[in-house]
N, C-alpha and C positions, 0 to 999 in steps of 0.2 A: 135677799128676796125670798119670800116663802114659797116652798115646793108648786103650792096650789096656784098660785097667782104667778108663778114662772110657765106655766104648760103651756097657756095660751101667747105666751109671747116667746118661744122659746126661736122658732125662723128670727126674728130681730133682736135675741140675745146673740144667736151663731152670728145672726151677721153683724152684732157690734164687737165680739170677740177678734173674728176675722180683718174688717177691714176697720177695726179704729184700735185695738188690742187691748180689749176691754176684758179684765176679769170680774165675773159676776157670784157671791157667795152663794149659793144655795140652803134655804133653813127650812125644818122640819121641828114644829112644834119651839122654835125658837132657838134651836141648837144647831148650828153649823152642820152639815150634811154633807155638801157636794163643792166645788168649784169648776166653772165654767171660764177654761180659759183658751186664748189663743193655740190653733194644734202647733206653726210654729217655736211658740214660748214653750209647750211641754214636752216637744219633739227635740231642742237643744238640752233638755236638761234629763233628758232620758240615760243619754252615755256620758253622762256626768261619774266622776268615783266617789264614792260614799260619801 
């Protein structure tokens, strides 16, 4: 989903991340930029080892 058309729906990306565990790409001129994922999903893979 592009930067620009993510901002306005970004409340119902959080809350599709949160309660359905929806990861969503963020793009910027068409190139991957950001991911928008479940805080659960990236809070187990934080103390993960290398």
């Amino acid at each position: 989903m592009g930067a620009r058309a993510a901002r306005p729906e970004l409340g119902k990306l959080v809350d599709a991340a949160h309660y359905v565990g929806q990861h969503t790409i963020i793009t910027k001129s068409g190139e991957p930029r950001a991911v928008l994922v479940p805080y659960e999903w990236w809070s187990q893979r934080q103390n993960r080892p290398g």
